[in-house]
N, C-alpha and C positions, 0 to 999 in steps of 0.2 A: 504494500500500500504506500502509494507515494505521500508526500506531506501535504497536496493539495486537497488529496481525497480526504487525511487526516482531519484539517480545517472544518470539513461538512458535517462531522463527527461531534458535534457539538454536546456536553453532557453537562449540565445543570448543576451547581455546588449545591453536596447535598457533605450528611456523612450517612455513618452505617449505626444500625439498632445496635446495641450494646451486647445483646443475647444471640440474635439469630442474623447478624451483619447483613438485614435488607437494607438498601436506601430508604433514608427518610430525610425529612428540612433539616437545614442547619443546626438551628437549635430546641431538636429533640434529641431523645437517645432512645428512645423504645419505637418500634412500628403498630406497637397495639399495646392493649391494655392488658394481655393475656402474656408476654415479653416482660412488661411491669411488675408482675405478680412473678413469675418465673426467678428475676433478678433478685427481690426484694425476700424471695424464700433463699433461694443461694447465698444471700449472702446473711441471713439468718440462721444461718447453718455453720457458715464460716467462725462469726463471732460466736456461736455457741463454743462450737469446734476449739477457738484457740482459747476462752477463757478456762475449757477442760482442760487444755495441754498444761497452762499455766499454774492449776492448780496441783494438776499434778507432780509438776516441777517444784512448786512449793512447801506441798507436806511433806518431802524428806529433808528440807533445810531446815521446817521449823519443828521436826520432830528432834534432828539433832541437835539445836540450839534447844530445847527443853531441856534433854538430856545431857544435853551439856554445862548447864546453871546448875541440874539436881543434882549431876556427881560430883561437882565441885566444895562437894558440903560435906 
């Protein structure tokens, strides 16, 4: 395809849905309200996700900082 032909090619600034990369307007981020709720669960899942990891990481530092005031006695 030459760059003439290229020119006629014309494609509208748009971006892409955030979940299933259809085009939409500039300034959306979903293509429907069914994308929205999709998102809005993922990433409800995510924050669950890492406040578990966190916790997890947590209770074996503060079990051995307990136990390590009580022995100290």
């Amino acid at each position: 395809m030459s760059k003439a032909e290229r020119k006629d090619l014309y494609v509208p600034d748009h971006s892409h849905c955030t979940v299933c990369s259809r085009p939409v307007a500039l300034n959306k981020w979903f293509c429907s309200d069914e994308c929205e709720a999709k998102y809005k669960d993922t990433m409800k899942k995510r924050r669950t996700r890492s406040y578990l990891i966190m916790s997890i990481a947590f209770i074996p530092i503060a079990i051995l900082l307990i136990f390590s005031m009580l022995g100290g006695k």
